[in-house]
N, C-alpha and C positions, 0 to 999 in steps of 0.2 A: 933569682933565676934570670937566664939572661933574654933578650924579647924574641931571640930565634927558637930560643928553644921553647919560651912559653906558644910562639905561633905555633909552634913544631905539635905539642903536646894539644893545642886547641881543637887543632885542623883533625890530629885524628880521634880525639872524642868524639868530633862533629860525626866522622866517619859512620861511628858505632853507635851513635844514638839517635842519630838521621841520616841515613845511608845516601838516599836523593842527594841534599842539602853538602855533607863532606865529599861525595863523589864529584858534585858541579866544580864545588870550592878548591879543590885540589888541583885542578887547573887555572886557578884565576890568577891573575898577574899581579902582584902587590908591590905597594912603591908610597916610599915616606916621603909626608908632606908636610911639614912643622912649620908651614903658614897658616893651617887650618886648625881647628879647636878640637873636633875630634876625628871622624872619618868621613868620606864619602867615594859612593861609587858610583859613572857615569856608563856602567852598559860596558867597558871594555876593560876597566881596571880597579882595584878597589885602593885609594890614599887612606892616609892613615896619619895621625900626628904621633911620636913613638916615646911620649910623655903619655898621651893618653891611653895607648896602648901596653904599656908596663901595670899602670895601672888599675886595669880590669881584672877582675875574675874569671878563671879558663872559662867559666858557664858565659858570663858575657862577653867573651871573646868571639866563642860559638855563635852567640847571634848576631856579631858584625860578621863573620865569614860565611852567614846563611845567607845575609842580607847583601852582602855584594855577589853570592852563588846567585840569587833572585834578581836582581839587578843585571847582572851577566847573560842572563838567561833570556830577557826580556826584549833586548834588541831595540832599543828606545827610541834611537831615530825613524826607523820602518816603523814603529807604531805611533809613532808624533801624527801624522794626517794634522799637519797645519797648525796644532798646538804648539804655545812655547814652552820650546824646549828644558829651562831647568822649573816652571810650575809643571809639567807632566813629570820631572822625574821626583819633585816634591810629592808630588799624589801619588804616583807608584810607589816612594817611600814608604810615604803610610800606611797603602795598602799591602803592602809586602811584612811591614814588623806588625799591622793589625793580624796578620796572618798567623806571624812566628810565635806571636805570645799568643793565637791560640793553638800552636802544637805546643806550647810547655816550655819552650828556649828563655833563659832571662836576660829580658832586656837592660843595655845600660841608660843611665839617667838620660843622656844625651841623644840619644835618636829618639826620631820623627814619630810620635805615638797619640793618638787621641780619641777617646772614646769614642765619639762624636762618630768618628767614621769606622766604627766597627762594623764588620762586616758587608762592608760597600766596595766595589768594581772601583778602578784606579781612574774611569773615564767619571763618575759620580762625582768621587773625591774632585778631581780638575772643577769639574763644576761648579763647585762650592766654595773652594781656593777662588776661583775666577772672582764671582758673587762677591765675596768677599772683598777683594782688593776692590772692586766698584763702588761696591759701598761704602769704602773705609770707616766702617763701624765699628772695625775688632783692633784696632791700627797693625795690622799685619806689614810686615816690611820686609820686602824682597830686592834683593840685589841680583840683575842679570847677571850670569857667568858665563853665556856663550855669543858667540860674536852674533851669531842668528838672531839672538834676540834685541841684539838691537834696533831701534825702531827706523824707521822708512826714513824720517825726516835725516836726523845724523849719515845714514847710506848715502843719502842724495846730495848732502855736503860734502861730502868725502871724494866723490867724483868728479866734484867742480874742481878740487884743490888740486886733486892728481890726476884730473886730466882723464881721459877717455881713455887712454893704450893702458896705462898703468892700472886702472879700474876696473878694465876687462881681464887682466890679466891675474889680479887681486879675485877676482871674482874665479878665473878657471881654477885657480890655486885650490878657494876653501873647498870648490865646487868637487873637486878630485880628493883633495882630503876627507871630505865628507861622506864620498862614495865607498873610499875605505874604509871608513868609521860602521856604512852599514855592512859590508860583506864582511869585515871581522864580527861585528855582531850576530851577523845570520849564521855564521859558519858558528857559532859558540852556541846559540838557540839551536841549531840541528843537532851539538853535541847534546844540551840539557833535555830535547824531548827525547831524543834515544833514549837517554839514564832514564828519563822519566818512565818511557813504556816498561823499561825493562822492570822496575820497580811494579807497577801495577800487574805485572804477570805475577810477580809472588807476593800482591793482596798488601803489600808494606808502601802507602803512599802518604804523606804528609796530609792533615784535614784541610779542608776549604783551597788545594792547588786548583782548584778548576775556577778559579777567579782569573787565573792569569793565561790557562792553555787552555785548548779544544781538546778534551780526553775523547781520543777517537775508540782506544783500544779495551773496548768493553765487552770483551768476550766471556762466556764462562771459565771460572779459572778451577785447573783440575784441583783436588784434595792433597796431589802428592806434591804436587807446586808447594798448594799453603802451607806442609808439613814441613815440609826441606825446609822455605822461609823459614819457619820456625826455628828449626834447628839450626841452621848459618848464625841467626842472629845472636842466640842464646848462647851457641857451646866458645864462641870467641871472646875469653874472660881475659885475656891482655892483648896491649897492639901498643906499637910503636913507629913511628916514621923512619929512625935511626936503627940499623939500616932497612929503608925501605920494601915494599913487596915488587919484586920484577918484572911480575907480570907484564903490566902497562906500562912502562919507562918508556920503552921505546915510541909511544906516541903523549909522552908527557905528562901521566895521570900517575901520581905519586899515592900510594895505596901504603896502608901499614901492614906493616909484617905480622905477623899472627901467631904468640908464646903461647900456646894451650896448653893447661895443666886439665886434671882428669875433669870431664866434662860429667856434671849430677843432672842427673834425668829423675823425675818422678812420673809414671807411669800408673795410672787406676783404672781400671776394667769394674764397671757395674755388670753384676753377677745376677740382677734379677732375670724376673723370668719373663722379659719382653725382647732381651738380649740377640741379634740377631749373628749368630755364630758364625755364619759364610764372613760375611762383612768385617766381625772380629777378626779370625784368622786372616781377611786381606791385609786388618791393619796394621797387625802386628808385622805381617811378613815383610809388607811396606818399611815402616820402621826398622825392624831389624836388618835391612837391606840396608835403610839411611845412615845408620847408627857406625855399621862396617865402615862406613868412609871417614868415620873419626876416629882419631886412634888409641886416644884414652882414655874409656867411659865408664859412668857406671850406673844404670837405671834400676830404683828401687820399683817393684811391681808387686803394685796393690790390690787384690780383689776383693766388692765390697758391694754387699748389698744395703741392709739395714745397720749391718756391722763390717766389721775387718772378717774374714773370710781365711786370706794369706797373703804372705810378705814372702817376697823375694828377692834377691840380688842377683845382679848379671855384672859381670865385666865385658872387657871388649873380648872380643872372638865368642862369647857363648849364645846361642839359638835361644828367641825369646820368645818363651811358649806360656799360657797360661791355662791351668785348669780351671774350669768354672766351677766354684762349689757356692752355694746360694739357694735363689729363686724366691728370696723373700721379697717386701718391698723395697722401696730405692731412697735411703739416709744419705746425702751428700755430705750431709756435717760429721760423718767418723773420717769419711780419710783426710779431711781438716783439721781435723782435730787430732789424728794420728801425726800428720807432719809437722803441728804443731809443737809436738811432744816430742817425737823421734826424730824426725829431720829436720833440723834447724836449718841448714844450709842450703834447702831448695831457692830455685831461683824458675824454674819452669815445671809446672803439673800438665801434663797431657793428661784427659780425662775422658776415657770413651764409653757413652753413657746416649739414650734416648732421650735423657731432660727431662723424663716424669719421675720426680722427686723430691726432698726436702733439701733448702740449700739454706747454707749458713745465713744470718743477718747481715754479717761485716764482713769485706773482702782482705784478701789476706795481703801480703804483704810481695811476692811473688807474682810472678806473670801466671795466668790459666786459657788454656785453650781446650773447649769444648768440642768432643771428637763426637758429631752425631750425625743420624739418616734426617734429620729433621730438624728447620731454622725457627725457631723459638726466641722468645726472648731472656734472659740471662739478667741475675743483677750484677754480676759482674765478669771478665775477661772475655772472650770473642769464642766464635762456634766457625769451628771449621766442617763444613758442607759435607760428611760421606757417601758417596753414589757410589751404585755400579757400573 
């Protein structure tokens, strides 16, 4: 496979299995580097060696393109405040794949990773990095790579040689360079927090991102929000870069195009008798409204008290109604145990139930989303909020 097109194939995995993270990426600017061992990114570009590169697996590809998406995002000059320059971008290193591996992403051998600093702020990390080189206890060895960080004494040689005009002018030069360096960064931070809010309105945000941003936008998020998220996520079972989605071209964000083949729904309605009917009926109606804007589906619908109750099929265009027949108590292990046996192919259970129940031991294999009036704890998949 050839390395454009393994990028090619990376970039939109990333898309689909971290929406944040492939959206940032998508925009980053990438440029080989085959002086360097493996990659690095300085806040406005991500290098890459394209030995080491061919090399990877699409999964660790993913996390070098999350990691210069983070990186990108970060704006690292504006946040330096007098630190140097490449130990802060060493500590946000860490702090950014201590991050990625814990959303799931696999890391390659070669990046920045260390127990040690799990779960610590990128200004902590600096700290200790610092500590360190003082101490030289760990023999840590770092090579400056930005002219800033060269030290005072070498500047002040450097002026005697070339003279005052020439040294002021060496000086306006970086000083105008530099200035560019942050307003390409800010302007690319103002793209990533947009993606970012926009993600937290539909409840989908990466774990531990509030190490790096001020999550201002902590509003209540409505049910039909988290529902939709759901279903965006779920029913887009191919994508490809070649040829790309249109939408965003025109402002440079390369999205993949979206092959949908018939999109599988599993649907279970608990049919005891605590069941609050109004609320059902919104949800369905909800859903079945959501469901129309896909075009080729097909939602098994389960009703199930203590037992299966009845099964039904809908394709696309049919009205998704459910009779309640029931009122016993609430077994969450038959309709588990029904799509165990019956539906091999599921990939998403909407399950809309009140949570007083028995639930399996072991979680399935499948995504599950808990459609309740009430936040409970769950042994496994997420509870989506129902209100009126």
């Amino acid at each position: 496979m050839s390395i454009e097109k393994k990028i090619s194939q990376a970039k939109a995995k990333l898309l689909v299995d971290y929406p944040l993270f492939g959206t940032i990426a998508s925009k980053l600017e990438l440029s080989i580097n085959d002086d360097i061992q493996s990659f690095k990114s300085n806040g406005v570009k991500l290098e890459y060696n394209s030995d080491f590169f061919q090399g990877l697996e699409l999964s660790e590809m993913e996390f070098v393109f999350a990691n210069g998406a983070m990186h990108a995002s970060l704006a690292h000059e504006s946040r330096k405040n007098g630190r140097s320059g490449w130990l802060w971008q060493l500590a946000t290193d860490y702090a950014v794949n201590d991050m990625l591996v814990e959303n799931g992403l696999e890391r390659p051998h070669e990046a920045h990773y260390s127990k040690r600093f799990s779960g610590l702020y990128a200004e902590e990390i600096y700290a200790e990095l610092k500590a360190d080189i003082l101490r030289e206890d760990e023999g840590l060895e770092y090579e400056a790579d930005d002219v800033n960080d060269i030290n005072s004494d070498e500047s002040s040689k450097s002026s005697e040689v070339n003279g005052p005009l020439e040294s002021s002018l060496s000086n306006d030069s970086a000083e105008e360079a530099q200035n560019e360096t942050i307003q390409a960064e800010q302007l690319f931070e103002e793209f990533a927090k947009a993606t970012l809010e926009a993600e937290i309105k539909n409840g989908e945000i990466p774990a531990a991102i509030d190490r790096f941003f001020n999550l201002t936008c902590k509003s209540k998020i409505d049910w039909r929000d988290e529902l939709k998220a759901a279903l965006d996520r779920f029913h887009k079972d191919d994508y490809t870069l070649l040829p790309p989605n249109k939408k965003f071209l025109h402002v440079g964000i390369y999205l993949p195009s979206c092959i949908s083949q018939r999109f599988k729904l599993v649907v279970a309605v608990d049919s005891s008798g605590s069941i609050d009917e109004k609320l059902l009926n919104e949800f369905l109606s909800e859903l079945n409204f959501l469901m129309n804007t896909i075009q080729n589906y097909e939602i098994e619908l389960l009703v199930c008290d203590d037992k299966i109750q009845s099964h039904k099929t809908f394709y696309s265009g049919d009205i998704l109604e459910a009779d309640l027949k029931g009122g016993g108590a609430t077994d969450f292990r038959a309709v588990f145990e029904f799509i165990q046996n019956e539906l091999e192919d599921t990939k998403l259970l909407l399950y809309f139930t009140d949570l007083d129940g028995i639930f399996p031991h072991v979680a399935p294999f499948y995504d599950v989303k808990w459609i309740s009036q009430k936040v409970t704890e769950v042994p496994f998949g997420e509870v989506i909020l129902l209100e009126d």
